[in-house]
ROLUMZA-78234 format. One record per residue (C-alpha): residue number from 1; residue in three letters; x, y, z. Coordinates in steps of 0.001 Angstrom, whole numbers, plus 500000, padded with zeros to 6 digits. Layout:
BEGIN
   k   r     c1     c2     c3
 NUM ALA      X      Y      Z
...
END
This chain:
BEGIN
   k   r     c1     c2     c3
   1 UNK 500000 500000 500000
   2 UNK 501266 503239 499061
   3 UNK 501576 505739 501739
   4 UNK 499577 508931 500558
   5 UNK 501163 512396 501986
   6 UNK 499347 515587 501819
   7 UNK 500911 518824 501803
   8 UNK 499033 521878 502486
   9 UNK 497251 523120 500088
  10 UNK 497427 520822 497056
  11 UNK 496187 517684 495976
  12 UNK 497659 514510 497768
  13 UNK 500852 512634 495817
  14 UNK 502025 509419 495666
  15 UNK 505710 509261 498391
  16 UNK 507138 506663 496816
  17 UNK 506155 507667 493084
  18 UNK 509761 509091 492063
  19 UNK 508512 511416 489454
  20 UNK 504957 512205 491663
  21 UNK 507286 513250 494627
  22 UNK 509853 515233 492333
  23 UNK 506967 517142 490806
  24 UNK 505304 518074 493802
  25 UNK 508209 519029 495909
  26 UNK 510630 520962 493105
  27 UNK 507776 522930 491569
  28 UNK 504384 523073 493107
  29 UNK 505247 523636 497036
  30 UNK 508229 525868 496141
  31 UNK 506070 527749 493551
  32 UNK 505108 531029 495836
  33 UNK 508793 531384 496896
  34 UNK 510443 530747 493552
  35 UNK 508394 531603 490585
  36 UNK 509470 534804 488785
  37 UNK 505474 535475 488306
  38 UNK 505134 536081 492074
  39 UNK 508331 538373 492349
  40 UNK 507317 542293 491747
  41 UNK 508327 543932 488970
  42 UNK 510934 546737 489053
  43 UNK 511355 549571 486738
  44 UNK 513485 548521 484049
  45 UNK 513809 551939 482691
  46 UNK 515355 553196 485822
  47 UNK 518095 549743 485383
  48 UNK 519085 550760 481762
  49 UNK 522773 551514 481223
  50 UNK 523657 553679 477499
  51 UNK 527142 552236 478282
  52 UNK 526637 548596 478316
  53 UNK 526168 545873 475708
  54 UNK 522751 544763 474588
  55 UNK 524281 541421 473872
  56 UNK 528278 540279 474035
  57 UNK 529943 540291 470713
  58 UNK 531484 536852 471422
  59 UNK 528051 534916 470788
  60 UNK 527276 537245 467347
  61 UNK 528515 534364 464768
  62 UNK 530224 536650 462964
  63 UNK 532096 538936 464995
  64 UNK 535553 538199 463796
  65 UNK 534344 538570 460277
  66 UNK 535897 541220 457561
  67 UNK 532360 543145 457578
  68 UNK 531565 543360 460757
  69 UNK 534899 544529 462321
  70 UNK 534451 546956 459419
  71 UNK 531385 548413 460317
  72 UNK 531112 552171 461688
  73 UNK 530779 551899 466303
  74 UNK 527010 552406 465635
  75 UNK 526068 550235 463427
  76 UNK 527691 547579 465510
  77 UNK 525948 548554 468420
  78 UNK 522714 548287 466479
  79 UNK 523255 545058 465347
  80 UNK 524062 543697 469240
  81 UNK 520510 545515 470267
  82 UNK 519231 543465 467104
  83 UNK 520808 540290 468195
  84 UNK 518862 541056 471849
  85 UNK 515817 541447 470734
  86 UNK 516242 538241 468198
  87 UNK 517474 536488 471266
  88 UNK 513952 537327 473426
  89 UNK 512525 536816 469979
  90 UNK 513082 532782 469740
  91 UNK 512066 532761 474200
  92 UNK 509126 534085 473540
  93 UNK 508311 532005 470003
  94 UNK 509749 528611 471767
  95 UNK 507395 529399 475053
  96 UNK 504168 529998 473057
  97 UNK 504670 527866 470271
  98 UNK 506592 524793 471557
  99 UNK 506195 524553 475413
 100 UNK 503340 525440 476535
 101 UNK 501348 523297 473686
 102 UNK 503172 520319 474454
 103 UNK 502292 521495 478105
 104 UNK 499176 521398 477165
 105 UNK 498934 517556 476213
 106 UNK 500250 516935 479339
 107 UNK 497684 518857 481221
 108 UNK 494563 517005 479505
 109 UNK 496976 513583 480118
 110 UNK 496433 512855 476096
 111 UNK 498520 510207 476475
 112 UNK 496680 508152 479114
 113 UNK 499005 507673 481603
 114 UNK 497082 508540 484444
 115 UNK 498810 511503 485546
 116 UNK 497557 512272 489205
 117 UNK 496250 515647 490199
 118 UNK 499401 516932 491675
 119 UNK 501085 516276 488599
 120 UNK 498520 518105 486850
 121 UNK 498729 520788 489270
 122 UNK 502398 521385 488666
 123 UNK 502311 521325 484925
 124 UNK 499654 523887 485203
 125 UNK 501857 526202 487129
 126 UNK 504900 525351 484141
 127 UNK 502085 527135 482013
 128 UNK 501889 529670 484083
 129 UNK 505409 529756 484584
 130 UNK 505425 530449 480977
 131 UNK 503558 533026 480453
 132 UNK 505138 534973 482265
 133 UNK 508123 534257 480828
 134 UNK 507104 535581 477317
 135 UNK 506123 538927 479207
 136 UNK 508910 539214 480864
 137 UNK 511308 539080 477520
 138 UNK 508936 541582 475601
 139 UNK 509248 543604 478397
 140 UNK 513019 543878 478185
 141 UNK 512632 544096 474410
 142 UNK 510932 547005 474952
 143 UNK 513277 548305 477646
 144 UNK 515790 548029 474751
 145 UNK 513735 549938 472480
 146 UNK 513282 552692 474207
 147 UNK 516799 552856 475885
 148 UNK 518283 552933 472820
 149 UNK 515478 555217 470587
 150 UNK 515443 553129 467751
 151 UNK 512242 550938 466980
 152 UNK 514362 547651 466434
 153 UNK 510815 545928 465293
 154 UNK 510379 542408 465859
 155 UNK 508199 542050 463361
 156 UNK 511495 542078 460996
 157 UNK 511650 538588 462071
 158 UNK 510457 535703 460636
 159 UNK 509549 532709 462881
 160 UNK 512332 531504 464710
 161 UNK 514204 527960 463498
 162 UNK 512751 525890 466352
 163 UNK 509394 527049 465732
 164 UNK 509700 526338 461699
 165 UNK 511483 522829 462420
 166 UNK 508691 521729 464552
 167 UNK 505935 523093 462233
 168 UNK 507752 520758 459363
 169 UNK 507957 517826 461872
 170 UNK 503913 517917 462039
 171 UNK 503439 518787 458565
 172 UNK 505241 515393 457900
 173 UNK 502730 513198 460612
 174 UNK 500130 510959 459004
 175 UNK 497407 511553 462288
 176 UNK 496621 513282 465707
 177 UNK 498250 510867 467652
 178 UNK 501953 511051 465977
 179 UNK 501841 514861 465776
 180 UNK 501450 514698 469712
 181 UNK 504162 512784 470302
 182 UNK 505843 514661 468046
 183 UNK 504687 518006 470292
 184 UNK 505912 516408 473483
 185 UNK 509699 515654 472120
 186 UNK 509862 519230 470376
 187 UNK 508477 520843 474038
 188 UNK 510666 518298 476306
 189 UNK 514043 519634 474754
 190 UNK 512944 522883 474638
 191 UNK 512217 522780 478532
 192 UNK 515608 520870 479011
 193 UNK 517583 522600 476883
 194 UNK 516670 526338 477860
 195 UNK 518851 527419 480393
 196 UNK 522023 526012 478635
 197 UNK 520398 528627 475982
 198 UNK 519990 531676 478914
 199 UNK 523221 530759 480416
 200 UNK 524925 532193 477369
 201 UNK 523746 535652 478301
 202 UNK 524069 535616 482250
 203 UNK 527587 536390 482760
 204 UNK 529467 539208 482212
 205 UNK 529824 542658 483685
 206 UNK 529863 544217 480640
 207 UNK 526034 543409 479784
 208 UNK 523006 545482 480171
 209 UNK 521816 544782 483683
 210 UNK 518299 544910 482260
 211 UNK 519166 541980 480042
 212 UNK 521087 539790 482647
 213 UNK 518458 540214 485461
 214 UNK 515469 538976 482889
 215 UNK 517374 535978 481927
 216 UNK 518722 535202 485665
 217 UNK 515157 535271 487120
 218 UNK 513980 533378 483759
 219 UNK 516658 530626 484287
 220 UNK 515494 529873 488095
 221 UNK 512345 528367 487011
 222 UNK 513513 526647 484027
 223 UNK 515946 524398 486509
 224 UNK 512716 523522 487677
 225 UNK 510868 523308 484455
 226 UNK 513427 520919 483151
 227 UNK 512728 518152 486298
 228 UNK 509722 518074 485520
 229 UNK 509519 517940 481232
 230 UNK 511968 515331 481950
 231 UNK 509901 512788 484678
 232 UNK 506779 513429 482886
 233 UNK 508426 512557 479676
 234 UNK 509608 509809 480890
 235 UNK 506128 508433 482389
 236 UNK 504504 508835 478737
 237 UNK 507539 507058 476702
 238 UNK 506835 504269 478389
 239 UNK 503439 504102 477599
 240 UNK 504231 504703 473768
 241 UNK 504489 501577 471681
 242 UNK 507819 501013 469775
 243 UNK 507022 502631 466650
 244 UNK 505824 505694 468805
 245 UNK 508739 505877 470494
 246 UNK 511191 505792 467523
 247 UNK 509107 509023 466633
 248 UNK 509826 510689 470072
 249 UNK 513444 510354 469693
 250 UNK 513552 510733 465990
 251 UNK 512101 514161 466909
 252 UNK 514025 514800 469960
 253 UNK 516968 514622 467947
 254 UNK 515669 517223 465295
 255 UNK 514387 519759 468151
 256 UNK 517925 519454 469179
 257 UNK 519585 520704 466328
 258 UNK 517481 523568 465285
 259 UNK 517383 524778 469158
 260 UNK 521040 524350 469394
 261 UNK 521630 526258 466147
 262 UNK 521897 529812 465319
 263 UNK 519388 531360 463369
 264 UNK 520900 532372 460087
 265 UNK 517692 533220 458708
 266 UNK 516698 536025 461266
 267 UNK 520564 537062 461077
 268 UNK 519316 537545 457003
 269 UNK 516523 539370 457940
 270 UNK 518452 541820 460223
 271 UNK 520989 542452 457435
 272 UNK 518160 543593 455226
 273 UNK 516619 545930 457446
 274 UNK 519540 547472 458648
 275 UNK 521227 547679 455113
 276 UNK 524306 546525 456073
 277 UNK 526660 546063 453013
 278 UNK 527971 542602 452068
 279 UNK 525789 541745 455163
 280 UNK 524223 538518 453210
 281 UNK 527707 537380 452136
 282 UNK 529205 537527 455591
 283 UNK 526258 535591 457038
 284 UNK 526851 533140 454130
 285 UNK 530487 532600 454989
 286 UNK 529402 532270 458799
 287 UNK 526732 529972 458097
 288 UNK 529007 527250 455605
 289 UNK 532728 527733 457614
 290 UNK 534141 524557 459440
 291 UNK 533932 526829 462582
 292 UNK 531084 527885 462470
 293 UNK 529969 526505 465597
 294 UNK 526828 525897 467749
 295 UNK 525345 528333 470072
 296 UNK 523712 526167 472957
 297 UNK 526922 523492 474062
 298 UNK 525746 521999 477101
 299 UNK 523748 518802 476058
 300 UNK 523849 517486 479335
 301 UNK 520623 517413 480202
 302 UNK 519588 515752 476557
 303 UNK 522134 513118 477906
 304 UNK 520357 512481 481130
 305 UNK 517338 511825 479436
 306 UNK 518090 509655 476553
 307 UNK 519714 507694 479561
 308 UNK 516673 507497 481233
 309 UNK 514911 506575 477919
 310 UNK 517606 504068 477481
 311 UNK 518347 505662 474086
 312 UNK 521570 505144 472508
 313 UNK 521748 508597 470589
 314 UNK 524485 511071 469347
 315 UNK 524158 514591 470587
 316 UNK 524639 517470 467996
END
């Protein structure tokens, strides 16, 4: 007999259920104290520095190219407020159009597995979580905007790659059921994989406060986020038949790569509207060079997972 332990104010949960008890204990009890929706809000205006970095010029994929090095102070500065706003760009795509609809299947448990209500509870509050998250990331967007005067609109932008790979991984599924599982891989990376994508921001002094501090209080509830994409993931893969679960990793894998990647084609986009001459050819020679390298590194947490899976799968 399972031993059934309440805490206060939320559904009961299974004790000895790992991925019950890891829910319930590393997101919905510590929710109040941790979630960045429940801290308040300061005035990012009054946090804006003229004399720091929108966004370091060692993660621009071309900032040891001819062109760029060439380019008047301004105009580089421009393109790092670009690269900022591209950055909260692909959050805020990823959270509405990757998490929190694969979130979403595991709220309404439409995979059967029986998901109890604490579980349920805590996914919720990932949703939530979410949200908030997209606000947060326009907010600083706009912070940018205005800091800087120029309009910088996102609009420029066309969908991010994560968002377009996922939307051609459905396109390609013969019925409901595959696209879902489909869904859940593209949203279980994207939840494990996000804060080895903020942590490329958070350090360094020379960064816009503004931009650090959204990121920072972004990251602390993705180390949550990622327990529980992880557990719950886990719970439905083994409910999925083999052919289903070939499809999981298969698209695993592919969420990996475009998340991990830069996004040459918003890069395109930005040398367009900004006019920036010879700015297609240097994102050309960027995009093709042998060292032209990946932006997110740490696929340690991918790793833990396809362990748990018992998946025997290169990483990017």
């Amino acid at each position: 007999m399972h031993n059934r332990v309440a805490p206060p104010a939320l559904p009961g949960f299974d004790a000895e259920d790992p991925v019950e008890s890891a829910i319930v204990r590393r997101l919905a009890e510590n929710w109040p104290r941790r979630a960045a929706v429940k801290k308040p809000e300061p005035d990012l205006d009054d946090l804006f520095d003229h004399t720091k970095l929108d966004y370091p010029d060692s993660l621009l994929p071309f900032a040891q190219h001819p062109v760029y090095m060439a380019l008047a102070p301004q105009q580089q500065e421009r393109l790092r407020a670009w690269a900022w706003i591209a950055f909260n760009k692909n959050v805020m795509d990823i959270e509405r159009s990757v998490v929190n609809p694969g979130f979403e299947l595991l709220a309404t448990d439409s995979f059967d597995v029986g998901f109890a209500d604490s579980a349920v509870v805590a996914v919720n509050q990932a949703m939530v979580d979410e949200q908030y998250h997209t606000l947060m990331h326009l907010n600083a967007s706009s912070s940018t905007r205005r800091g800087r005067g120029w309009s910088l609109p996102t609009k420029s932008l066309p969908d991010v790659l994560t968002v377009r790979a996922r939307a051609q991984a459905l396109s390609e599924c013969s019925d409901e059921r595959s696209r879902a599982v489909v869904a859940l891989a593209y949203m279980t990376v994207a939840e494990i994989s996000i804060s080895s994508y903020l942590d490329v921001i958070i350090d360094g002094e020379d960064i816009q406060p503004v931009n650090r501090a959204t990121v920072r209080l972004h990251n602390r509830d993705e180390l949550c986020h990622a327990s529980i994409a992880d557990a719950l993931a886990v719970s439905v893969f083994d409910t999925l038949d083999s052919d289903e679960r070939r499809r999981f990793v298969d698209g695993a894998a592919d969420a990996m790569a475009a998340f991990a990647g830069n996004d040459f084609g918003a890069w395109r986009a930005i040398m367009d509207t900004e006019g920036i001459a010879g700015g297609h050819r240097m994102i050309d020679d960027v995009e093709h060079s042998p060292e032209s390298g990946l932006l997110v590194q740490d696929f340690s947490g991918i790793k833990k997972l396809y362990d748990a899976l018992g998946v025997d799968r290169p990483l990017p």
